[in-house]
N, C-alpha and C positions, 0 to 999 in steps of 0.2 A: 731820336729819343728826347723828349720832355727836360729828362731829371728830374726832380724835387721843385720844380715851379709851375706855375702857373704864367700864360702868357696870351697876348694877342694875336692874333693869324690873320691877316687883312680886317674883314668884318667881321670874324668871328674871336671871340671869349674861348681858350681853349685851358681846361683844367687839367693839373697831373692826375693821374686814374689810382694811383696809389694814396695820394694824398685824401683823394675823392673818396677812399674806399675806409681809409684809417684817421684821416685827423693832423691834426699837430699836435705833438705834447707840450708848447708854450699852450695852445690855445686851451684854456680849462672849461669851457662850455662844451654843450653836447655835439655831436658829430652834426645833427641837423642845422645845429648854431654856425657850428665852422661851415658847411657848405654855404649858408646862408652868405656868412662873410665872404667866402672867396667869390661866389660869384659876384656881390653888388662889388668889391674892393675890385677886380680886375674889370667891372664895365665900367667904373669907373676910373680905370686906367685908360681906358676903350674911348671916356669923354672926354680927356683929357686933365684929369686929376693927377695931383702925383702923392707922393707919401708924406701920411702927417707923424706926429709925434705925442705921447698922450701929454693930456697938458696938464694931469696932476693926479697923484697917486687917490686912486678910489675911485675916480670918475671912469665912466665909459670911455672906451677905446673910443674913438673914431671909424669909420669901417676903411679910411683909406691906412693905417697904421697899418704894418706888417705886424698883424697879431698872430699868424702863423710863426714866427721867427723870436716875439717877445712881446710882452704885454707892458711891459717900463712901469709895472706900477701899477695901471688901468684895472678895470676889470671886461673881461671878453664882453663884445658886443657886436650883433651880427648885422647890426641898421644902422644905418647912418645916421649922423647927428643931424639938427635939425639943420644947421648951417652948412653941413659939406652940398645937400645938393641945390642951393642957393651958388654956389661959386659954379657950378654950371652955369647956371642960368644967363 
């Protein structure tokens, strides 16, 4: 059993089916918003990103923030900012 996360399985991105199905009630955007998020937020756990933190109240989350768990302020946002997938690279 999953639980309430989302997580990595060898080469696969594997999302909880309940979370998948309802949301999170930190995240205030629409359910397409939050899928959006968790999938890019755990591939790029996948790339090796780790968790940011919002870096000031009214701006866009980040997509690596656990915006499922709290928005610190941000406001939901399901894409990455222009510089997270820069730190892949």
């Amino acid at each position: 059993m999953l639980g309430a996360v989302q997580r990595r399985v060898g080469r696969y991105v594997v999302v909880n089916q309940s979370r998948w199905r309802g949301g999170s009630t930190p995240f205030t955007g629409s359910l397409a918003d939050y899928r959006r998020m968790v999938l890019l937020h755990e591939t790029g756990h996948w790339l090796g990103l780790h968790h940011a933190t919002c870096p000031r109240a009214g701006a866009r989350a980040p997509v690596m923030q656990q915006q499922s768990k709290s928005l610190q302020g941000c406001r939901p946002n399901p894409w990455p900012l222009d510089r997270e997938p820069r730190s892949v690279a």
